[in-house]
C-alpha angles and dihedrals in degrees: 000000000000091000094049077042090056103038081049096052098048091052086051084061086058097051100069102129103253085048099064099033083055093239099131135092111278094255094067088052093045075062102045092049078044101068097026087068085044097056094034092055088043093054095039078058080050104044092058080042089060102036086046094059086034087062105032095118093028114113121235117295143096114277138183114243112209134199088166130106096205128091102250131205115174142127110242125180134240129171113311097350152062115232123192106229127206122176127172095199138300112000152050120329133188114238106220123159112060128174126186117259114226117219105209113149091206127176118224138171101199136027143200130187116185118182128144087272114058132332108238121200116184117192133199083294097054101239125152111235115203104166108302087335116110117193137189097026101162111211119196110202135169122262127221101175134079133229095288104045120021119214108179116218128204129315109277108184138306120252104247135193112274101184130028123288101260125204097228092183150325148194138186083279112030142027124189120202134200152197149144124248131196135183114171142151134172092299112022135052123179131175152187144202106195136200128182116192117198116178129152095277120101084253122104102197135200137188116194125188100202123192128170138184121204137011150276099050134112126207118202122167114221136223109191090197095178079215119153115205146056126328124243130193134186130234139178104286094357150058104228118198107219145176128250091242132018099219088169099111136128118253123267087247106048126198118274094261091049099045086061096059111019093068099137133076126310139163125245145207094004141347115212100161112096140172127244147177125226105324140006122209145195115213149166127186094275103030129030120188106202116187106201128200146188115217103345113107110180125073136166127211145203146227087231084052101258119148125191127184124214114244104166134015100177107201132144107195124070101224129357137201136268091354104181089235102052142054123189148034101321099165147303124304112249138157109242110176086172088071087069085077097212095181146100112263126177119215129194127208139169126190111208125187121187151153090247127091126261093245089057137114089237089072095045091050088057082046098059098048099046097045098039102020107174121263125247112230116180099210116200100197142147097226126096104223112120112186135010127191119192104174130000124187136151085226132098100264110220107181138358116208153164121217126172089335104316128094112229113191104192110212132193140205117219103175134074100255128064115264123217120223121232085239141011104257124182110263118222135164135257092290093043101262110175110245128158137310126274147201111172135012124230128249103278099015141135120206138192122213143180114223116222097230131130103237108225113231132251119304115209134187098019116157127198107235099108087063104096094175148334140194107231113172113259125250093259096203128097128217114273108266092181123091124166118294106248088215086059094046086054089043093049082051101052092044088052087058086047086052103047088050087044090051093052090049086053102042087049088060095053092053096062096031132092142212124331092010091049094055091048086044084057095046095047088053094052084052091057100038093046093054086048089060102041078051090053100047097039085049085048096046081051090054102049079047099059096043087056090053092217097312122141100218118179090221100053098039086048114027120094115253105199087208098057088037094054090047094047090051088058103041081050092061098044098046073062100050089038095059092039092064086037090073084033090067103031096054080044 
């Protein structure tokens, strides 16, 4: 209990608003990937530890180890070899079915999948062909915006095959194809290393190892679903209809009564960037056309049903100036190099089509699997149990727990119709407080239940040796290739010298002013100031970075530094004065 409390309380510290929408200074994001190493490598430990007490009675074999609620059927590989999974729930499962994997390396110039499900054709682009459906188009396009508020600029390129498709390997069930991908000018290189997974099951998979060099840009990756219909999104806990645009916005000049409140940041015209959760979808009442992902959580639609996910905004300033599609105060300025995001990251996307709406369990079932498949243990043992189910619902699983000696799942409902359960379990509430019994769970709700299991007691002593092998997810994110620009540094220099001269005109001014202009005069010079020292912290916190070359010390990410520490006291107090003044002159 105290470990899974530590590991949850220093994700909460990661989960402050402008952390997890990527708008602080680099530092506070070194600290964030810091600890969420930290946290990933401890429950990998955690996870053997587990297996190895799961299975402690269990004879010799390879099993499936589920955390998923859902029935899954799927062929995973492992080694050498493709093995048929089949899980009912949470548990241990035997792994039975296994076919050989043949490593050919093939070049081909054309390919064709077939299964029950769609029929897939990729050309000399590598682009997957369903129909008149084309999938996984990467566009590379410049970027205007900065970390808080994106403006896509024009189409740059698309990131093309450079060497032949090649056929990696295949198997009576499954074929994976690869190939690299570049797009690059002066100023800009992007590029990919692509999968595309095709099995018998109705997914079409890719893995894309995404790099990328400079600024400015913006990668999203395109499904022209030639879909008619509404689009869905999903969110944690929910499945939200939306528009392909929010026009809904207040003007760029506002009414009297609303100028004198509304001083900070807000977009303007349209807004068609939106967050999502898993998947997005476009659907009508026969077909629905669901993208899944792993990890990205921005995605744009159109009117023609494509839908493309953002994989990369490459910036490298928190907040800039006079952007077309916002008005106000949106942040300091500060140099982030980090936001240029030089680094390897993998990125994994399906493609389902179905006869199922897009607020249905179906969906959520392919969800689940695809975003939390089991995980293949070979168990070398001396016991003679087999299988184990814990818990098994046709309902998205939030949380597993054990409080005061009773295990609460807490389920929710995402879709618009009640759901029945597979069996009647106890409700209780967040502490597990005994309520009554229930058998289904209304559209939009979230349920606690206790499961009617006996918990084992404690297991000492337990070694791992009988764990052979096991299949954890790897750790999908590259090390930063991106350090401060030298020319920037020299540039932040010189504006902080125009500011102080600047600041002395200004302050000269106020001295011999009066009233009215002297409060706008103040208020200019804590504009400026305030600009000077955001400019001098953000040139400091540069310079702590490059002499770390990229390293993510304890010690440097953690340890007080009075200098920053003095600057940032005083930037604090005059972000005050400086909105203060800002309802002072705007009410003169």
């Amino acid at each position: 209990d105290d470990q899974i409390e530590g590991w949850g309380r220093l994700l909460l510290q990661n989960a402050v608003h402008d952390c997890i929408c990527g708008v602080s200074i680099d530092q506070v994001h070194e600290k964030m990937e810091y600890s969420y190493r930290n946290v990933f490598d401890e429950i990998q430990a955690d996870v053997r530890r587990s297996l190895v007490a799961i299975l402690r009675d269990f004879a010799p074999g390879q099993y499936a180890a589920s955390t998923n609620p859902f029935s899954v059927e799927s062929w995973q590989l492992t080694g050498d070899e493709l093995v048929r999974v089949q899980t009912e729930g949470i548990g241990i499962w035997p792994v039975g079915e296994r076919i050989p994997v043949q490593r050919v390396n093939e070049t081909v110039e054309s390919f064709s999948w077939r299964n029950e499900y769609y029929e897939a054709s990729i050309g000399a682009d590598g682009v997957v062909r369903v129909g008149e459906r084309a999938f996984g188009v990467l566009v590379v396009s410049s970027e205007h915006g900065d970390t808080y508020s994106d403006e896509l600029g024009e189409r740059l390129g698309i990131i093309k095959p450079v060497n032949p498709i090649m056929v990696v390997e295949r198997s009576a069930q499954h074929c994976v194809l690869a190939f690299s991908g570049e797009w690059h000018n002066e100023h800009v290189q992007v590029t990919a290393a692509i999968q595309l997974h095709f099995d018998r099951s109705p997914l079409l998979r890719w893995q894309i190892d995404l790099d990328s060099r400079g600024t400015d840009l913006r990668v999203e990756i395109l499904f022209e679903t030639d879909q008619q219909g509404d689009i869905f999104a999903g969110m944690p806990f929910d499945v939200v209809k939306r528009p392909v645009c929010d026009t809904d916005l207040l003007p760029r000049q506002l009414p009297v009564e609303l100028a004198n409140v509304l001083l900070g940041q807000r977009e303007l015209g349209a807004v068609s960037t939106f967050p999502f959760h898993d998947f997005v979808a476009v659907s009508d009442a026969e077909t629905t056309v669901a993208i899944l992902a792993k990890g990205i959580h921005a995605y744009a639609a159109s009117a023609d049903g494509t839908v493309a996910l953002t994989l990369r905004r490459a910036v490298e300033w928190l907040t800039k100036a006079e952007l077309q599609g916002r008005i106000g105060d949106a942040g300091p300025f500060f140099y982030v190099p980090d936001g240029r995001c030089e680094r390897d990251v993998r990125h994994e996307v399906a493609v389902v089509i179905g006869h199922f709406p897009a607020d249905s369990m179906t969906l959520q079932r392919f969800n689940a699997a695809f975003q939390n498949p089991p995980l293949l243990v070979q168990w070398k043992g001396n016991g003679a149990q087999r299988d184990w189910q814990l818990l098994h619902e046709n309902m998205p699983l939030s949380s597993l727990q054990i409080r005061e000696g009773a295990i609460l799942a807490r389920f929710y409902n995402p879709t618009s119709q009640m759901q029945p359960l597979a069996k009647a379990h106890p409700s209780t509430d967040v502490w597990g407080k005994i309520g009554a019994k229930i058998d289904a769970i209304p559209p939009k709700k979230i349920f606690t239940v206790k499961v009617e299991q006996v918990i084992p007691k404690g297991i000492e002593g337990l070694d791992g040796d009988g764990l052979v092998s096991i299949a954890l997810p790897r750790w999908r994110v590259g090390q930063n290739k991106g350090l401060p620009d030298a020319a920037v540094l020299a540039w932040i220099k010189e504006k902080i010298a125009a500011l102080k001269l600047e600041l002395s005109e200004v302050a000269a001014q106020v001295s011999g002013s009066r009233g009215k202009e002297k409060l706008h005069l103040q208020h200019q010079y804590y504009i400026l100031d305030r600009k000077r020292l955001e400019l001098q912290l953000s040139l400091l916190l540069n310079q702590r970075k490059l002499e770390e070359k990229g390293a993510l010390r304890y010690e440097y990410l953690y340890q007080p530094d009075d200098e920053i520490a003095s600057i940032g006291f005083n930037l604090n107090r005059l972000r005050i004065k400086r909105r203060i003044f800002d309802y002072v002159v705007q009410a003169l």
